[in-house]
Residue frames as qw, qx, qy, qz and C-alpha x, y, z in Angstrom:
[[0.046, 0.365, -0.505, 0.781, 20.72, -12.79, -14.19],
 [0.511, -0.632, -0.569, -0.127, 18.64, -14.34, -11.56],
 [0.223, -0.635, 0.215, -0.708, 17.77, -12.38, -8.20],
 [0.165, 0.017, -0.880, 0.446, 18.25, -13.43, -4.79],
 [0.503, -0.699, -0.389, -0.327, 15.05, -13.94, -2.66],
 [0.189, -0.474, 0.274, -0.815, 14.76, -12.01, 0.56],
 [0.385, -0.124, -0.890, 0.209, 13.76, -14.36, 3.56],
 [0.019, -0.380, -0.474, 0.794, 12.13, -11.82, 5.21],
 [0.343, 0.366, -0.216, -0.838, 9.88, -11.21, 2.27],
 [0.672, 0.259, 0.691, -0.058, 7.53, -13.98, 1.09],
 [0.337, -0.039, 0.663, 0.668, 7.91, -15.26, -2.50],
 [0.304, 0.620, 0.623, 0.368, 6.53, -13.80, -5.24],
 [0.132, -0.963, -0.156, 0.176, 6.82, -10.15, -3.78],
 [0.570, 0.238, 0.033, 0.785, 9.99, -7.95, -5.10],
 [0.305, -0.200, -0.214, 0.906, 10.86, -4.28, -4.07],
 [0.315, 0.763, 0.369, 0.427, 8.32, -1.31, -5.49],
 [0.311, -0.024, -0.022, 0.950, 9.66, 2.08, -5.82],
 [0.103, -0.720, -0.323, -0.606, 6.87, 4.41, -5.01],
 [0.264, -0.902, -0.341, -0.010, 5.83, 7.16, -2.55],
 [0.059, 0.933, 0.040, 0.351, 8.89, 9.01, -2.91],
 [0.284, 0.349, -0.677, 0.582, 11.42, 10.02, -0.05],
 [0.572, -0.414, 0.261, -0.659, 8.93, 9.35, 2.17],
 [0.965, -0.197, 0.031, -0.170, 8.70, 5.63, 1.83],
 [0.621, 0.324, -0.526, 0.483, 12.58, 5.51, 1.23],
 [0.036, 0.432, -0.591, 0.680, 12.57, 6.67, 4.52],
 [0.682, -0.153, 0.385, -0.603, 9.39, 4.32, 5.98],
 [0.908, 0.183, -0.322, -0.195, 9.63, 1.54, 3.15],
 [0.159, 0.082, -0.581, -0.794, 10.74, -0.17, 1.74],
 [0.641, 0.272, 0.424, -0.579, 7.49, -1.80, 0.21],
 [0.181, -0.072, 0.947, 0.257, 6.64, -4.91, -1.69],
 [0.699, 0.297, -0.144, -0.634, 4.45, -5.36, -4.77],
 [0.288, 0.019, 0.875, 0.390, 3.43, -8.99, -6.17],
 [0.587, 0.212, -0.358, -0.695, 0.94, -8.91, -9.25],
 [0.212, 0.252, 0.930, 0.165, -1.63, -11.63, -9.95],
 [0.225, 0.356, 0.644, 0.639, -3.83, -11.39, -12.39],
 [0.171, -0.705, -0.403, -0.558, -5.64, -7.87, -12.27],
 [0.503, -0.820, -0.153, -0.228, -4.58, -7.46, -8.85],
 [0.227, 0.555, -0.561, 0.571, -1.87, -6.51, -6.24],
 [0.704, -0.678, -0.180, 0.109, -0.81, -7.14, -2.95],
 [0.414, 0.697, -0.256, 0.526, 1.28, -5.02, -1.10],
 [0.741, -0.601, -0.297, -0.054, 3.52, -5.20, 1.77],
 [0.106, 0.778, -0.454, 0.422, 5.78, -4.76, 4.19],
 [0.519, -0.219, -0.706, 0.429, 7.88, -5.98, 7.57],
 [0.251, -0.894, -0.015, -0.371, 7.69, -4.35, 10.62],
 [0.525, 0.339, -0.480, 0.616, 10.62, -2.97, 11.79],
 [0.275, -0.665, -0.528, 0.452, 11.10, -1.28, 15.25],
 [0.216, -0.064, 0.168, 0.960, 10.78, 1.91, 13.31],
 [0.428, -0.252, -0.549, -0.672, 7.57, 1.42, 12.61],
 [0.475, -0.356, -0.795, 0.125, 6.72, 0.58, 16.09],
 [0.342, -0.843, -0.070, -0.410, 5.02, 2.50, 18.89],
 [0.122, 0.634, -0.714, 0.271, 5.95, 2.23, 22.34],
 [0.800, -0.178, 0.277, -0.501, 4.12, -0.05, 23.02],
 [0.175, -0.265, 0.834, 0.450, 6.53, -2.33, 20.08],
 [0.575, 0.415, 0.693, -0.128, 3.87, -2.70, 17.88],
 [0.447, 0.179, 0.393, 0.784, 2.91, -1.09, 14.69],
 [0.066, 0.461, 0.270, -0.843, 2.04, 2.54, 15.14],
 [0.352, 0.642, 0.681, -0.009, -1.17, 3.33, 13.21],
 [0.061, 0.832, -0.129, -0.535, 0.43, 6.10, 12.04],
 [0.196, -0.378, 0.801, 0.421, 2.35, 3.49, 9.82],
 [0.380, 0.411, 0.821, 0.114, -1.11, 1.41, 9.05],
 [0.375, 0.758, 0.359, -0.395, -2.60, 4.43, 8.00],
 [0.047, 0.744, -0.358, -0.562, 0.28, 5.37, 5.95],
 [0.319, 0.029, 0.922, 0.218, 0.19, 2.02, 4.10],
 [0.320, 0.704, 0.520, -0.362, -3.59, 2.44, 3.64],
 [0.092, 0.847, -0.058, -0.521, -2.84, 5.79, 2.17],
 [0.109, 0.490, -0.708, -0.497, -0.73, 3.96, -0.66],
 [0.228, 0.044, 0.957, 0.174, -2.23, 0.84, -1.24],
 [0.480, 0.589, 0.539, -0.363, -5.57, 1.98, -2.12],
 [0.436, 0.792, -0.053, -0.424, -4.42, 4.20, -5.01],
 [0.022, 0.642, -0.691, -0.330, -1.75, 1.95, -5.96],
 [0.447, 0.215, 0.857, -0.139, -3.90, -0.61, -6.21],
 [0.529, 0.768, 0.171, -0.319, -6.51, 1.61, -8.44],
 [0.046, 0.729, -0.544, -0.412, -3.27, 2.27, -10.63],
 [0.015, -0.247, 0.924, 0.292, -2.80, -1.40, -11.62],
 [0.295, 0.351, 0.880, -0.127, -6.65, -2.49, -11.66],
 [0.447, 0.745, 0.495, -0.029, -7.66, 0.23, -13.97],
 [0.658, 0.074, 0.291, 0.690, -5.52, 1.33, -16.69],
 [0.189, 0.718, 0.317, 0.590, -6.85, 4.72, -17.59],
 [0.436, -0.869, 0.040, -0.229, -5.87, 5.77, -14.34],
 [0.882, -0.046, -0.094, 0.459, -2.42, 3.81, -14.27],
 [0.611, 0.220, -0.012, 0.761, -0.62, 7.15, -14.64],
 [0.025, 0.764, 0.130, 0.632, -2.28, 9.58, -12.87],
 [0.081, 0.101, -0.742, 0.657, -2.01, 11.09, -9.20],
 [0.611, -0.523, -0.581, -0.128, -4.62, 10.17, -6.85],
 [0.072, 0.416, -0.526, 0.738, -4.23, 12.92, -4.09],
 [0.186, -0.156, -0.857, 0.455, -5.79, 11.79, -0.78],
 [0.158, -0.634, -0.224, -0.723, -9.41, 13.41, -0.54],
 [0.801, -0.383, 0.167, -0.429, -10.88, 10.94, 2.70],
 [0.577, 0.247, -0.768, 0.121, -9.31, 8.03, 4.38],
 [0.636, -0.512, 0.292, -0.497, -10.91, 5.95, 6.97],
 [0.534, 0.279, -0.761, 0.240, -9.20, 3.16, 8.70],
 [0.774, -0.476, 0.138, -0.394, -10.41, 0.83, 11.00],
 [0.103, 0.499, -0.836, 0.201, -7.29, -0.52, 13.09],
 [0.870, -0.169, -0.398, -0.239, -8.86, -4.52, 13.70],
 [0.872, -0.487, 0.044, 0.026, -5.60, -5.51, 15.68],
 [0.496, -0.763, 0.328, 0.253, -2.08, -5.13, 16.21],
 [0.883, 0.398, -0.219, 0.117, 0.82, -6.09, 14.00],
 [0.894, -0.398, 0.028, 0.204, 3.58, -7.30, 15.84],
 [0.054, 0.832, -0.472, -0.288, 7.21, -6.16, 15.39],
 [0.152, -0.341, 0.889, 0.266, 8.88, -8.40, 12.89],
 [0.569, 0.525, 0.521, -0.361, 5.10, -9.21, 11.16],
 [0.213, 0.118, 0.638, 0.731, 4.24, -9.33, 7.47],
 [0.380, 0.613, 0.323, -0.613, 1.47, -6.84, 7.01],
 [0.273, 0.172, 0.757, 0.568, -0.18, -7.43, 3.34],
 [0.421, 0.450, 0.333, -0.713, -2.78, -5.17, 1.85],
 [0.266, 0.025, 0.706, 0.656, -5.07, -5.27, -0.88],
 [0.100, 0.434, 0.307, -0.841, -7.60, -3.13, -2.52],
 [0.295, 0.323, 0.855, 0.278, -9.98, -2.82, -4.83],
 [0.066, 0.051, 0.250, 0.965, -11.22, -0.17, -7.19],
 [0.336, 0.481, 0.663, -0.465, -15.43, 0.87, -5.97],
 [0.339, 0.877, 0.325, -0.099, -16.32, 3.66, -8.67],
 [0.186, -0.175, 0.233, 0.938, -14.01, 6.29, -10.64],
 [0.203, 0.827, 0.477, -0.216, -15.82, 9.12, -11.75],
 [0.490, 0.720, -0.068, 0.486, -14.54, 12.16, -14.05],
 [0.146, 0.799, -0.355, 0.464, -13.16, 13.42, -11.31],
 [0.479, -0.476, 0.690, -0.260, -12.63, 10.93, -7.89],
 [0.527, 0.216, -0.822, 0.013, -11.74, 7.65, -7.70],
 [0.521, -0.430, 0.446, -0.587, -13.14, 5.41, -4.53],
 [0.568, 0.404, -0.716, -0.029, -11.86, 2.78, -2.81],
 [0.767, -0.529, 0.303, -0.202, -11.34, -0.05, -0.17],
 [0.436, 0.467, -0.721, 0.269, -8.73, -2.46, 1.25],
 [0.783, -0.593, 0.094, -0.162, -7.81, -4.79, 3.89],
 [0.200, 0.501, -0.776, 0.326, -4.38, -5.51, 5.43],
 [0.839, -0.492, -0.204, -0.109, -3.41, -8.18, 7.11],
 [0.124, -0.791, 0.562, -0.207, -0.79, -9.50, 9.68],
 [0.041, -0.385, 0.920, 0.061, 0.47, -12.80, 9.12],
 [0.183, -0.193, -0.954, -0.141, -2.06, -13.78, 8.04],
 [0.068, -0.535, -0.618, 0.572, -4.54, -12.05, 10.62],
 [0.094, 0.789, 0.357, 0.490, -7.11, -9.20, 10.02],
 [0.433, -0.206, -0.198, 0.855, -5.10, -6.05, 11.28],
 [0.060, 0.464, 0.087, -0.879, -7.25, -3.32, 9.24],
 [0.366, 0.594, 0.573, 0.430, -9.58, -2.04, 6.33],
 [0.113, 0.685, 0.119, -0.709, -10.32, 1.27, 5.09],
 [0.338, 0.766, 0.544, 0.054, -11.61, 3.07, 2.50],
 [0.169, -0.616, 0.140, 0.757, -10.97, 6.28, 0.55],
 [0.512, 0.791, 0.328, 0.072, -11.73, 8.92, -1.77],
 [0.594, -0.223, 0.274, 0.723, -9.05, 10.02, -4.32],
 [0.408, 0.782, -0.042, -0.469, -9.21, 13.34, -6.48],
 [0.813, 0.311, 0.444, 0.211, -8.29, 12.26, -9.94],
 [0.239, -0.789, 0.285, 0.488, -4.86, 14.58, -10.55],
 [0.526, 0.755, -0.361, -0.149, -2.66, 15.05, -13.35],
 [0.860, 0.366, -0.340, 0.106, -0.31, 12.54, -15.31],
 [0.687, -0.570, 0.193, 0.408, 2.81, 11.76, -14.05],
 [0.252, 0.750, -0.420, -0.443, 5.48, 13.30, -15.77],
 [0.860, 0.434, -0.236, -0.127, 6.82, 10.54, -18.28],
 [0.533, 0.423, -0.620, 0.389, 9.87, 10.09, -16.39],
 [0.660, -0.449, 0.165, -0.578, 8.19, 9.92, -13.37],
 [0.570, 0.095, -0.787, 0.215, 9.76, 6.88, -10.97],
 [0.565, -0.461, -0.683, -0.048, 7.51, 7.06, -7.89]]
């Protein structure tokens, strides 16, 4: 069975199912793996836009807000299954992302401790710096085994 590619989605990226009915209702959102690491993205629709048509920083932050821990999830396996609620999240907005942009993030695990996790990221926008931030995650309970994002 082979899968169509999405034009609107650079190769190597495919759907991920995570944050829930929130991102079903903000995603969707796009994972590619390489080795030990992620990138994760999105378009930008005009849902995601202020009024200005851009992308409302309410959206970058929400990105942020996933990519850091979903990042930790795949770059350090003893933490692959747990939650990572939100403790701190700063987010410096660099520049715009356009409507109809590819915003990409990636992130990168600082410290885990017995109990937080702490991180950074940067997104871009086609290419462009758009943002970084940072954040500390409490270090929550498993997911349930059936647990689908």
């Amino acid at each position: 069975m082979t899968t169509k590619h999405n034009p609107d989605v650079p190769p190597g990226f495919h759907p991920f199912a995570a944050g829930g009915a929130f991102m079903a209702g903000n995603g969707p959102l796009y994972l590619r793996r390489l080795e030990g690491q992620a990138r994760f993205g999105f378009r930008v629709e005009a849902r995601h836009c202020n009024p200005m048509g851009v992308l409302h920083g309410g959206m970058t932050a929400s990105f942020c807000d996933m990519l850091l821990p979903l990042a930790v999830h795949v770059q350090h396996e003893p933490l692959s299954r747990r939650f990572l609620p939100t403790i701190s999240l700063q987010v410096d907005y660099l520049a715009p992302a356009a409507l109809g942009a590819w915003v990409e993030g990636t992130a990168e695990l600082l410290r885990a401790t017995r109990s937080l996790v702490f991180a950074q990221g940067f997104v871009t926008t086609d290419g462009e710096p758009c943002a970084r931030a940072s954040g500390v995650f409490k270090i929550g309970p498993e997911f349930p085994a059936d647990f689908r994002g």
